[in-house]
KOLSE-821990 format. One record per atom (N, C-alpha, C): atom name; z, x, y; residue number from 1. Coordinates in pm, whole numbers, plus 50000, padded with zeros to 5 digits. Layout:
% KOLSE-821990
<r CA <Z X Y> NUM>
...
% end
This chain:
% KOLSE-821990
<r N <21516 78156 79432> 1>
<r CA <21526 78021 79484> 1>
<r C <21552 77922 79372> 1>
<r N <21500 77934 79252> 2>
<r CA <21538 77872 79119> 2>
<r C <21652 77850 79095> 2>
<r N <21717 77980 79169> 3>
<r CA <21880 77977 79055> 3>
<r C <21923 77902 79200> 3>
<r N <21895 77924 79324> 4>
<r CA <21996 77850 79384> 4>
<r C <21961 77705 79384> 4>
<r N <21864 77663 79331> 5>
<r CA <21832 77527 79288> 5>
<r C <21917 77436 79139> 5>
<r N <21936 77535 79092> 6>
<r CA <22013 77510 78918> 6>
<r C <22114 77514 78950> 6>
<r N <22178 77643 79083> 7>
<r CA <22354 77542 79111> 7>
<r C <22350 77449 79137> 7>
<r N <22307 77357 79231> 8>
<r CA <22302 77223 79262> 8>
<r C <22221 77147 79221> 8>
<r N <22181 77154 79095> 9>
<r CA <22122 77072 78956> 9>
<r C <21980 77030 79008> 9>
<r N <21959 77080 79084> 10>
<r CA <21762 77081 79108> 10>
<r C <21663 77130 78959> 10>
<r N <21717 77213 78980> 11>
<r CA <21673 77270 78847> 11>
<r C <21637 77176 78705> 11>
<r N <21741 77132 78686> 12>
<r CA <21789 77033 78579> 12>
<r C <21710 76914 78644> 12>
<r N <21716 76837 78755> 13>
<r CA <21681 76750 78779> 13>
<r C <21474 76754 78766> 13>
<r N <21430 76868 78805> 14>
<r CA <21313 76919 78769> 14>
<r C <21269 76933 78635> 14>
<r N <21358 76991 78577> 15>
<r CA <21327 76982 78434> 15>
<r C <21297 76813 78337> 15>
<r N <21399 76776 78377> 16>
<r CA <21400 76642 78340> 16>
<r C <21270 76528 78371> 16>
<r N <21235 76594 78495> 17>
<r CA <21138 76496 78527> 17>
<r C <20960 76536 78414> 17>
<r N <20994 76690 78404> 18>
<r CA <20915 76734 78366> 18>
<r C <20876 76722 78189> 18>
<r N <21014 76627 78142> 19>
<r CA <21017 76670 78004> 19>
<r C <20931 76569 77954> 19>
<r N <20879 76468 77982> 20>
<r CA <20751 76368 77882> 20>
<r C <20672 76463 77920> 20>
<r N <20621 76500 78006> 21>
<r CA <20497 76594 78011> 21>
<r C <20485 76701 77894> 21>
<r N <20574 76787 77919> 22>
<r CA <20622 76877 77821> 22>
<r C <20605 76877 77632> 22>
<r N <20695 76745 77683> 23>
<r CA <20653 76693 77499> 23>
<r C <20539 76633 77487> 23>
<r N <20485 76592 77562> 24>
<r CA <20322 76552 77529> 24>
<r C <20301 76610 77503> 24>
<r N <20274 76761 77575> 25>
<r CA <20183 76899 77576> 25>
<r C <20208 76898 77382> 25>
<r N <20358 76919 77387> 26>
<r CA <20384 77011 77272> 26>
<r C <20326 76896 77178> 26>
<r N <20336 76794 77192> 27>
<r CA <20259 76685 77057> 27>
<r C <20127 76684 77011> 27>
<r N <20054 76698 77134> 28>
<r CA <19910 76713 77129> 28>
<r C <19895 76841 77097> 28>
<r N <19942 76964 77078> 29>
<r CA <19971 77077 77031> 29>
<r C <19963 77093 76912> 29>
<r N <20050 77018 76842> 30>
<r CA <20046 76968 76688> 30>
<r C <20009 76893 76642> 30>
<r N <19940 76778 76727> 31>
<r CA <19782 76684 76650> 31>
<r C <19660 76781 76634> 31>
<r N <19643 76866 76746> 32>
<r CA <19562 76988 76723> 32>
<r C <19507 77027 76601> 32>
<r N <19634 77093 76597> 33>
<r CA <19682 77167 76467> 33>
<r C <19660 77079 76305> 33>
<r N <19700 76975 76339> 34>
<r CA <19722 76888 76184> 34>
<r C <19573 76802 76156> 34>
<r N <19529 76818 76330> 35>
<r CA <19346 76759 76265> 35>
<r C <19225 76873 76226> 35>
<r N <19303 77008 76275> 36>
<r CA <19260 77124 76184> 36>
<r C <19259 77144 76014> 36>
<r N <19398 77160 76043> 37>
<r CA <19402 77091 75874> 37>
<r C <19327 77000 75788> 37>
<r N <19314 76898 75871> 38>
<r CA <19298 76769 75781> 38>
<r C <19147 76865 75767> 38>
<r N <19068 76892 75869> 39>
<r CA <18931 76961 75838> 39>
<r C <18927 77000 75698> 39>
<r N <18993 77146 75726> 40>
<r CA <19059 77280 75600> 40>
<r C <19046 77190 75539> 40>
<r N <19138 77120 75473> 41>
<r CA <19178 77047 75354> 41>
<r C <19011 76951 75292> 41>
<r N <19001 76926 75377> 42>
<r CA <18851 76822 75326> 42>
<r C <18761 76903 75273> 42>
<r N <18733 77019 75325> 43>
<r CA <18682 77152 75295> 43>
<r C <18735 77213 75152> 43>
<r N <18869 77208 75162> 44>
<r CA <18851 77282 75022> 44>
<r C <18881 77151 74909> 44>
<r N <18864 77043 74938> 45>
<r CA <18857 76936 74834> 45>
<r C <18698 76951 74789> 45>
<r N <18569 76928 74868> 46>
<r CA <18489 76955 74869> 46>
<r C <18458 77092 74750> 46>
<r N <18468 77196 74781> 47>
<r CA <18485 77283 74711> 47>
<r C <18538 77299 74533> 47>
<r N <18674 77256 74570> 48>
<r CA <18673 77225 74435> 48>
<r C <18667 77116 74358> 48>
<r N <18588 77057 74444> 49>
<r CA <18492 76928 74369> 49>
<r C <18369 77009 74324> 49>
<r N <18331 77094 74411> 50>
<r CA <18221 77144 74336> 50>
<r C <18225 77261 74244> 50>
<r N <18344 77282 74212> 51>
<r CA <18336 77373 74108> 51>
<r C <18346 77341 73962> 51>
<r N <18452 77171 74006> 52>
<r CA <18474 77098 73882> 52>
<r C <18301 77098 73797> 52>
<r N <18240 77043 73887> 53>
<r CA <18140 77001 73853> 53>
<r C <18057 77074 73780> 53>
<r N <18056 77220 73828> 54>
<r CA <17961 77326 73807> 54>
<r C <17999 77399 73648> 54>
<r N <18175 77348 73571> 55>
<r CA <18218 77384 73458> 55>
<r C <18248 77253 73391> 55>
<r N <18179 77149 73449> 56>
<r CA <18218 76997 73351> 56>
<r C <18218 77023 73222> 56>
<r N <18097 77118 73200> 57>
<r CA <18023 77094 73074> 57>
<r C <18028 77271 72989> 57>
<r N <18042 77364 73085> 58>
<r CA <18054 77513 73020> 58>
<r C <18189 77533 72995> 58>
<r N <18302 77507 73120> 59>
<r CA <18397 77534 73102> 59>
<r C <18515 77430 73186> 59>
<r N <18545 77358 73095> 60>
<r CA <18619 77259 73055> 60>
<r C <18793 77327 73132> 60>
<r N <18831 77386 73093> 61>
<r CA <18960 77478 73221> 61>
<r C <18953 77483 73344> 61>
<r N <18841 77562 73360> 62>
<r CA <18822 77605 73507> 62>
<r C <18761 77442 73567> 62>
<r N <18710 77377 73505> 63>
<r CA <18696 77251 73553> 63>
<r C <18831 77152 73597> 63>
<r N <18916 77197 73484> 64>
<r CA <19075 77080 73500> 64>
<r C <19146 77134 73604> 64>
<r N <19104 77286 73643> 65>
<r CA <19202 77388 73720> 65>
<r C <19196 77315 73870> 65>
<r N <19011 77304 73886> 66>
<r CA <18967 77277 74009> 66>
<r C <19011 77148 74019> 66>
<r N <19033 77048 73964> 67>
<r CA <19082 76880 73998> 67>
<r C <19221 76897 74003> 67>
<r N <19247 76991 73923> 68>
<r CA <19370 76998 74006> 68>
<r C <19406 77041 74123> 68>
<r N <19362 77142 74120> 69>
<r CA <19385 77247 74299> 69>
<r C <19313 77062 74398> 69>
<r N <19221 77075 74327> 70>
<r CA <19153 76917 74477> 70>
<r C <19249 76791 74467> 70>
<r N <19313 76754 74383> 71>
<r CA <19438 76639 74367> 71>
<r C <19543 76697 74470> 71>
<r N <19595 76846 74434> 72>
<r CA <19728 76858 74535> 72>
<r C <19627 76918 74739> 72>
<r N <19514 76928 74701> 73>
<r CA <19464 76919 74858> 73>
<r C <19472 76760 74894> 73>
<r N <19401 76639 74793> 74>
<r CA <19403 76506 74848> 74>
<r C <19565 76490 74860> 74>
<r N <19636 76555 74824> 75>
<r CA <19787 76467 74840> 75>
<r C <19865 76505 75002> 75>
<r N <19841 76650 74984> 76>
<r CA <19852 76740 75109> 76>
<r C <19787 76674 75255> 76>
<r N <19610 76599 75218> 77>
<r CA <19546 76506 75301> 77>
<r C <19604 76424 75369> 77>
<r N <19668 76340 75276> 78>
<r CA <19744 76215 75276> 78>
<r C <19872 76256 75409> 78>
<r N <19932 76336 75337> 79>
<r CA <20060 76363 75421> 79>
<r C <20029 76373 75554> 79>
<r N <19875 76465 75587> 80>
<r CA <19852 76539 75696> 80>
<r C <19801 76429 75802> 80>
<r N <19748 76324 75733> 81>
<r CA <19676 76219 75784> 81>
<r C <19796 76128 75833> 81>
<r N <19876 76099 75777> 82>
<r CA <20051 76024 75803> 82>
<r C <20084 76075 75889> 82>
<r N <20091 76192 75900> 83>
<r CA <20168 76289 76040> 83>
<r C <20073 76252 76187> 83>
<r N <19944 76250 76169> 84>
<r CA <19836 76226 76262> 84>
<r C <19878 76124 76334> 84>
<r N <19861 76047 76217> 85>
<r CA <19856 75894 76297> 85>
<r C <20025 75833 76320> 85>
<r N <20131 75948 76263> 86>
<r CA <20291 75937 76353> 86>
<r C <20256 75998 76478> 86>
<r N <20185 76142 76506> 87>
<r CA <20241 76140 76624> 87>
<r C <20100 76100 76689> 87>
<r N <20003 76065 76702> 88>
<r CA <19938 76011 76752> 88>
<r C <20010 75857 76821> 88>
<r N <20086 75759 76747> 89>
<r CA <20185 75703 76819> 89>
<r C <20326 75723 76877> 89>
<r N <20342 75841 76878> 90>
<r CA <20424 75896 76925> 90>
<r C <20390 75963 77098> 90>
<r N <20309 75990 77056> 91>
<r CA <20205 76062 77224> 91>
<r C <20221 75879 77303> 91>
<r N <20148 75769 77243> 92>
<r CA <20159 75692 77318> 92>
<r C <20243 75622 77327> 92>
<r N <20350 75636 77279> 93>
<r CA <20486 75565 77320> 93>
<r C <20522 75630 77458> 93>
<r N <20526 75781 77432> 94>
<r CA <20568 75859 77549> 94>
<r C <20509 75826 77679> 94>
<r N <20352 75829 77642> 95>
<r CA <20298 75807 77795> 95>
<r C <20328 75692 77831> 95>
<r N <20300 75577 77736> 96>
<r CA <20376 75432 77803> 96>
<r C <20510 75425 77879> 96>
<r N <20596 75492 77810> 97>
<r CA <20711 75514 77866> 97>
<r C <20710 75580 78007> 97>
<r N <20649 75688 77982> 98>
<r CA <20637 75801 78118> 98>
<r C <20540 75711 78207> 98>
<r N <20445 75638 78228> 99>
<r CA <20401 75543 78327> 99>
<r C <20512 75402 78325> 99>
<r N <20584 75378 78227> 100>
<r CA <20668 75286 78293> 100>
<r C <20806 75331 78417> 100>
<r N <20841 75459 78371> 101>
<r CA <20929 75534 78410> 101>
<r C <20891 75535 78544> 101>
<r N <20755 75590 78582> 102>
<r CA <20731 75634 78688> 102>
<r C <20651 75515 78796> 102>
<r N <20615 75379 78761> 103>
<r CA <20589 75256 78801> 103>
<r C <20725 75211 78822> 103>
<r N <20877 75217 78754> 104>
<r CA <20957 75203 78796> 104>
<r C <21029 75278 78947> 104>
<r N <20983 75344 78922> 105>
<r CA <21031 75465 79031> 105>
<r C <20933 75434 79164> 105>
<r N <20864 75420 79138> 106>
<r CA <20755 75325 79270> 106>
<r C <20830 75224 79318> 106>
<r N <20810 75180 79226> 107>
<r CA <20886 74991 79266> 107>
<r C <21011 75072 79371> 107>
<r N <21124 75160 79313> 108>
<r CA <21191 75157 79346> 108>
<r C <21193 75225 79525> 108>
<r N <21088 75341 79487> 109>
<r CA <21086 75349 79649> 109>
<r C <21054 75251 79736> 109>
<r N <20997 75180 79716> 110>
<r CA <20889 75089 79784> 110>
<r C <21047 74975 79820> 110>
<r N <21133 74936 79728> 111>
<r CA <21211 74889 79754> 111>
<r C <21309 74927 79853> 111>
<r N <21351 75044 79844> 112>
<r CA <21443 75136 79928> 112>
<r C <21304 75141 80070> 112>
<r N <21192 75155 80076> 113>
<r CA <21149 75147 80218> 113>
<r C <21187 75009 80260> 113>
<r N <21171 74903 80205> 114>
<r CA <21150 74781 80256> 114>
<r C <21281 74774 80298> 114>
<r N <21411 74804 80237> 115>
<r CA <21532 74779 80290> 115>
<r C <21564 74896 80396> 115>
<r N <21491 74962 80413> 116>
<r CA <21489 75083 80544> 116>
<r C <21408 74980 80676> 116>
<r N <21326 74947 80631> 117>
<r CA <21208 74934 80725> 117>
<r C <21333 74792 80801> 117>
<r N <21377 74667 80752> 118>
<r CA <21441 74550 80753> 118>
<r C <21601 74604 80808> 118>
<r N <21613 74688 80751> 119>
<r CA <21769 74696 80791> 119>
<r C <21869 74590 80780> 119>
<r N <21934 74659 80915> 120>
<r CA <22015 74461 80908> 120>
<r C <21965 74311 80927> 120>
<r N <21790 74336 80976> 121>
<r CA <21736 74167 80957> 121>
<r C <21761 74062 80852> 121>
<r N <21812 73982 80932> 122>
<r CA <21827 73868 80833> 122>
<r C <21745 73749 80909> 122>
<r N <21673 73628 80803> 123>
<r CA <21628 73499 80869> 123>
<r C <21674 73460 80969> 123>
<r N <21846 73451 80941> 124>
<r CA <21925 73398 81094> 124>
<r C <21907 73450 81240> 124>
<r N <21888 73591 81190> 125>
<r CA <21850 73665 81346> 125>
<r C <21738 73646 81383> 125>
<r N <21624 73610 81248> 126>
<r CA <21508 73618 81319> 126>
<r C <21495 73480 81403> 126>
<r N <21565 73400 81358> 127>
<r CA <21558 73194 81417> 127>
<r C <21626 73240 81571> 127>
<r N <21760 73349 81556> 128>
<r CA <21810 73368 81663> 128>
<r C <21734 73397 81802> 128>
<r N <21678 73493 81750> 129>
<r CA <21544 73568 81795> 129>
<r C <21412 73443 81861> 129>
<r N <21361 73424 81797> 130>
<r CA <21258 73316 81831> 130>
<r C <21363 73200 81933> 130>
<r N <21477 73155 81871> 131>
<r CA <21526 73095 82005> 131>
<r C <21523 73130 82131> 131>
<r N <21578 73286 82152> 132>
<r CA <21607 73341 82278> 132>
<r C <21456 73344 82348> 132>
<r N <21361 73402 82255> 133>
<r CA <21235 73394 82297> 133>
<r C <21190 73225 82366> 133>
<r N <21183 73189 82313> 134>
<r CA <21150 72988 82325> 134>
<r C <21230 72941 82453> 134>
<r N <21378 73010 82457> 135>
<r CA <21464 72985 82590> 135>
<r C <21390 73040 82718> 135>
<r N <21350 73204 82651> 136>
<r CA <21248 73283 82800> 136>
<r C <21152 73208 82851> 136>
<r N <21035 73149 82747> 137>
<r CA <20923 73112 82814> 137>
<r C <20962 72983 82855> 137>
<r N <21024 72899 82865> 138>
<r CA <21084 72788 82896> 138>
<r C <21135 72814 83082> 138>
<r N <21227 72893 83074> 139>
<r CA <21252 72927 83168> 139>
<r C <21145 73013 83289> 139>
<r N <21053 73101 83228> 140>
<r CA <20936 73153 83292> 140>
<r C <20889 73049 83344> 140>
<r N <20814 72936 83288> 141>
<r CA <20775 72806 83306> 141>
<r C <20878 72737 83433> 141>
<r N <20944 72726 83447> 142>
<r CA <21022 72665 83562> 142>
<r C <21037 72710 83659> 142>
<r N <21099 72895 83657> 143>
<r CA <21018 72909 83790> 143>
<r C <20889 72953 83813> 143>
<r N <20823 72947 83734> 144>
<r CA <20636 72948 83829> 144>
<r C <20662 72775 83895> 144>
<r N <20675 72688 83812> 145>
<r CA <20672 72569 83878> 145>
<r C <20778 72531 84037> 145>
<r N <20887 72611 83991> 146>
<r CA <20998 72580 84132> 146>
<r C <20889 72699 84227> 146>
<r N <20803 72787 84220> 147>
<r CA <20792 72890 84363> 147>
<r C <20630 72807 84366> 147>
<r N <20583 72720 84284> 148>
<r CA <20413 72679 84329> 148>
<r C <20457 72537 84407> 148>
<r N <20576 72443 84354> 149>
<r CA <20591 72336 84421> 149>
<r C <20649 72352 84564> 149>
<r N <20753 72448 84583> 150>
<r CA <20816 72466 84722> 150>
<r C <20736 72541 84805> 150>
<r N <20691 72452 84912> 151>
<r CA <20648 72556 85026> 151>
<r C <20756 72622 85142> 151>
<r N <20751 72712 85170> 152>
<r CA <20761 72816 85225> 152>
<r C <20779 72698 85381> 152>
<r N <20921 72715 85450> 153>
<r CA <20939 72616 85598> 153>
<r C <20901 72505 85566> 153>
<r N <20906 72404 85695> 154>
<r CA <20947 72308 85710> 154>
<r C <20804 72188 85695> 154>
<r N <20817 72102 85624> 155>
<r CA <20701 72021 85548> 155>
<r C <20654 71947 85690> 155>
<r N <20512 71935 85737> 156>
<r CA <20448 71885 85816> 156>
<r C <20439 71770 85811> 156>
<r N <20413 71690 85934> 157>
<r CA <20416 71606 85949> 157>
<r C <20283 71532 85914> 157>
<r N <20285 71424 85897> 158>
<r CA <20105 71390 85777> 158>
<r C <20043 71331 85918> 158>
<r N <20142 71212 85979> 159>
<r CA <20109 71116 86118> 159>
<r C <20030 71206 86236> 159>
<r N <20174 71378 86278> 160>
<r CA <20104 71422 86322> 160>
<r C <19941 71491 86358> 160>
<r N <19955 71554 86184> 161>
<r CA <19804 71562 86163> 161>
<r C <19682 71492 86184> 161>
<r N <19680 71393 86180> 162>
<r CA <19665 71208 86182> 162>
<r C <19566 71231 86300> 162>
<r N <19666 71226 86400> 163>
<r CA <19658 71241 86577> 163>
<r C <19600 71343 86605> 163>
<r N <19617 71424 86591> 164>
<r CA <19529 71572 86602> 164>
<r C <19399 71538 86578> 164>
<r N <19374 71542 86484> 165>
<r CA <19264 71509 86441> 165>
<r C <19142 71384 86503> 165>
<r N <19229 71302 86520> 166>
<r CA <19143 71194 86610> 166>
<r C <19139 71227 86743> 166>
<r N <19245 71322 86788> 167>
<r CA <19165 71402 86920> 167>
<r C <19083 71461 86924> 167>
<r N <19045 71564 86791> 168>
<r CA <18947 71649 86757> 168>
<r C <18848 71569 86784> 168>
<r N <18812 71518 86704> 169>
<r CA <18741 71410 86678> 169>
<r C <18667 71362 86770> 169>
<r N <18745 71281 86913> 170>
<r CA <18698 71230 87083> 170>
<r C <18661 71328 87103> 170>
<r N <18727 71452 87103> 171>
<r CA <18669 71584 87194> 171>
<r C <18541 71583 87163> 171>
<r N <18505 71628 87053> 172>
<r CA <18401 71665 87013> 172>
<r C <18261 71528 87005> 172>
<r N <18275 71397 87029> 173>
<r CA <18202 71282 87094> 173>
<r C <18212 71304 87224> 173>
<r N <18301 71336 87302> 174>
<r CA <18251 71347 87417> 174>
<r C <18197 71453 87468> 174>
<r N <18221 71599 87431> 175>
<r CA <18070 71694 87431> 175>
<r C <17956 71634 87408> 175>
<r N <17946 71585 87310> 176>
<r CA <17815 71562 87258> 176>
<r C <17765 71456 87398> 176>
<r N <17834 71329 87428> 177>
<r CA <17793 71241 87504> 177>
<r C <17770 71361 87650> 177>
<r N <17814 71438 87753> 178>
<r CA <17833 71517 87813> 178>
<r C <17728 71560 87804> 178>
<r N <17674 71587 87704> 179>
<r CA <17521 71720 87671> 179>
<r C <17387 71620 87662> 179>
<r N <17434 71488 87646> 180>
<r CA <17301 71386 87599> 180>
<r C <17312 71321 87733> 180>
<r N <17388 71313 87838> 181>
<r CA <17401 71193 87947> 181>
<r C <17439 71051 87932> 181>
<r N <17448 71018 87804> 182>
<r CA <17531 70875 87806> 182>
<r C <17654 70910 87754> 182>
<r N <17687 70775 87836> 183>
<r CA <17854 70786 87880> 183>
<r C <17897 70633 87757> 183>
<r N <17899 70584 87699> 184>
<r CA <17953 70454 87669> 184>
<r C <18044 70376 87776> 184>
<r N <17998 70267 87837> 185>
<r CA <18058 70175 87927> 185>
<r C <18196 70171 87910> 185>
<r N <18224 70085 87797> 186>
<r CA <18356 70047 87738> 186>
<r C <18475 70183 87776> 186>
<r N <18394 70311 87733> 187>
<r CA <18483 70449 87735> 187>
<r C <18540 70500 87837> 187>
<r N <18441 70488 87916> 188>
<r CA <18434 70526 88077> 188>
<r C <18557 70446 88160> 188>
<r N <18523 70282 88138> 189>
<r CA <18569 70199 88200> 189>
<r C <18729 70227 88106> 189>
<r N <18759 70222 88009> 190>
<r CA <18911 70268 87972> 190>
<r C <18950 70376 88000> 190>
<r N <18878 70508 88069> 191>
<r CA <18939 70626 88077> 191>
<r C <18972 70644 88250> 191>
<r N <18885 70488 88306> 192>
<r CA <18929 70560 88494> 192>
<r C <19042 70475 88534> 192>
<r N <19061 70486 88682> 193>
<r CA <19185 70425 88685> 193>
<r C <19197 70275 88723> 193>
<r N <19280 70188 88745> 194>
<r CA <19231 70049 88796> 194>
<r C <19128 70062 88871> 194>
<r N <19222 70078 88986> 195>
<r CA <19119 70095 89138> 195>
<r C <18986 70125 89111> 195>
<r N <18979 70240 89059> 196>
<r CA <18824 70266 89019> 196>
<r C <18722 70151 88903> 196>
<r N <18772 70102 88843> 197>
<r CA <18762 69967 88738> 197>
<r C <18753 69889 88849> 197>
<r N <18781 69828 88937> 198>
<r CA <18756 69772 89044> 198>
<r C <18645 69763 89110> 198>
<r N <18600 69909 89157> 199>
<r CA <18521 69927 89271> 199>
<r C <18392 69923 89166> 199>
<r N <18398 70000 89045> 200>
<r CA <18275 69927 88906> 200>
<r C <18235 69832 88961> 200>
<r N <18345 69719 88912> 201>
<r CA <18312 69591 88931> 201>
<r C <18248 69529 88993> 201>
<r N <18262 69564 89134> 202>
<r CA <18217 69518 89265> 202>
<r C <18092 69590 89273> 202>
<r N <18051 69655 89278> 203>
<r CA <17889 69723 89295> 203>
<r C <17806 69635 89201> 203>
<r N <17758 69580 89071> 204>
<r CA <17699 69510 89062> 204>
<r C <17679 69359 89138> 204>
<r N <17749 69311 89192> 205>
<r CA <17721 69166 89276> 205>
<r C <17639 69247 89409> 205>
<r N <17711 69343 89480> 206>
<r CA <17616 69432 89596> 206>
<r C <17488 69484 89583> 206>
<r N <17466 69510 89440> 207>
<r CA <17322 69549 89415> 207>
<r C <17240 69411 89405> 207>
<r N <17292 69320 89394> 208>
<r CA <17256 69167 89327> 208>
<r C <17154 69098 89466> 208>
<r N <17284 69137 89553> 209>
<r CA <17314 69088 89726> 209>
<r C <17145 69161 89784> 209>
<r N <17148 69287 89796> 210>
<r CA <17024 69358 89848> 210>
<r C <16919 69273 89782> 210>
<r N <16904 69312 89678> 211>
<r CA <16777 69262 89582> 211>
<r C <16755 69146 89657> 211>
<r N <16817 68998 89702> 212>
<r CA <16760 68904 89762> 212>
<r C <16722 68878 89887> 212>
<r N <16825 69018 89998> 213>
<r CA <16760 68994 90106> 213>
<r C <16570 69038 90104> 213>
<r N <16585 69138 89986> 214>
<r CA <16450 69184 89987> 214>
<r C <16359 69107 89946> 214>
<r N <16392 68993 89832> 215>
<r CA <16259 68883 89823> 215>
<r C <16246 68821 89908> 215>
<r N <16347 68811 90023> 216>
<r CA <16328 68724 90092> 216>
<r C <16250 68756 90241> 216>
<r N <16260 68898 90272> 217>
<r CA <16174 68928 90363> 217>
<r C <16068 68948 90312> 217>
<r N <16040 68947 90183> 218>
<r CA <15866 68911 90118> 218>
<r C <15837 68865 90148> 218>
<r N <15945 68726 90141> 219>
<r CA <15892 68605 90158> 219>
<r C <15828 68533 90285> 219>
<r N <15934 68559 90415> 220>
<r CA <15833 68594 90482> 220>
<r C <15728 68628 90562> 220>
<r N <15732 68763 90501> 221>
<r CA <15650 68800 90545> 221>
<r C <15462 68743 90512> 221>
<r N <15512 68671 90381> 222>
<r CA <15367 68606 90301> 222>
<r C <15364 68482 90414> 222>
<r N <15453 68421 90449> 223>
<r CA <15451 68270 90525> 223>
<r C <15395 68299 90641> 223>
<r N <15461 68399 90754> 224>
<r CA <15351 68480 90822> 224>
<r C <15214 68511 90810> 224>
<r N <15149 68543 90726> 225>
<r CA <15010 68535 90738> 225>
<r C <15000 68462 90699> 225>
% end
C-alpha cells in the first residue's frame, strides 16, 4: 500500500510532513550524545587535574604532561559546549517553526470550512433574505386581519336587533305581570280596542250611580224610624 501511495506522491507528501519531527528526533539524538561528552570530558579534566597535582612537586613531567592532556580536554569542552548550545537552538527554531507551520495549517482549514460552510452567501443575499422574510410577515399580518374583520354573510341589521329585543323585553313584563295579577292601567287600556276603551270608561260613572241609590235608601230608611 506504501508503494501505491509513493506513485501518487503520498508517500513523499507523508514524509515531508514528517520531516521536523524527524530532525528533532535526530537533534536531540546528538545533544544526547554531546552532553555525554561534555560529562566525559569534565571527568577527565578532573583527573588530570589531579594528577598534575599529585607530581607538582616529585615529578615535574608527568605534572606538565597532565595540564596538558586537561588544556586540550578544556578546549575540546569549549567546542562541545558551542555545539550544545547550537543545536539546542536549533531544536527550537524547528519546533517554533513546526508549531507555526502547523497553526498555519489550522488557520487554513478553519478557513476553507468557513468558505464551505458560507458558500455563495453574501451580505446582499442576506438583506435580500430578511426582506423577503419582512415582506412574509407583513403579508401574514393582513390576512389574519382581512379573515378576523370580514364576517362570513350579510351584516345585520343593529335597528332590527333594537326591536327584537324590546319585544323580548314586553314579553317577558308581561309574564311576570300575568303571574303577579296586576295588569298596569295605562297598558291594558293601549293594548284593547276602542270600543272596549269605551265601555272601561263607562263602568266607573255606573259604579258611582249604584253607590248613591244605596245611601240613599239608608237614608231612608233612618227617616223612617
Amino acid at each position: 500500500m506504501s508503494g501505491v501511495w509513493g506513485w501518487f506522491g503520498g508517500g513523499a507528501a507523508q514524509k515531508k510532513k514528517d520531516s521536523p519531527k524527524n530532525a528533532i528526533l535526530g537533534l536531540r539524538a546528538q545533544l544526547d550524545m554531546l552532553q555525554k561528552r561534555e560529562k566525559h570530558l569534565m571527568t577527565q579534566m578532573e583527573e588530570q587535574d589531579a594528577i598534575a597535582r599529585k607530581n607538582v612537586n616529585t615529578n615535574k613531567t608527568a605534572a606538565k604532561a597532565a595540564l596538558r592532556r586537561k588544556k586540550g580536554h578544556e578546549h575540546s569542552l569549549e567546542q562541545t559546549i558551542s555545539q550544545i548550545g547550537t543545536l539546542e537552538q536549533q531544536i527550537n527554531a524547528i519546533e517554533s517553526a513546526n508549531i507555526n507551520r502547523e497553526t498555519l495549517a489550522a488557520m487554513q482549514r478553519a478557513g476553507e470550512a468557513m468558505q464551505q460552510i458560507h458558500g455563495k452567501l453574501t451580505p446582499e443575499k442576506v438583506d435580500e433574505t430578511m426582506d423577503k422574510l419582512r415582506e412574509q410577515n407583513v403579508l401574514s399580518e393582513e390576512i389574519v386581519a382581512a379573515i378576523t374583520s370580514n364576517q362570513i354573510g350579510e351584516p345585520l341589521d343593529e335597528s332590527e336587533l333594537d326591536r327584537e329585543l324590546e319585544d323580548m323585553q314586553q314579553e317577558e313584563l308581561e309574564e311576570k305581570m300575568l303571574k303577579t295579577g296586576t295588569v298596569p292601567v295605562s297598558d291594558a287600556v293601549n293594548r284593547l280596542p276602542t270600543v272596549a276603551n269605551q265601555e272601561i270608561r263607562g263602568k266607573p260613572q255606573a259604579i258611582a250611580e249604584d253607590d248613591e241609590e244605596v245611601e240613599l235608601r239608608k237614608l231612608q230608611a233612618e227617616m223612617a224610624m
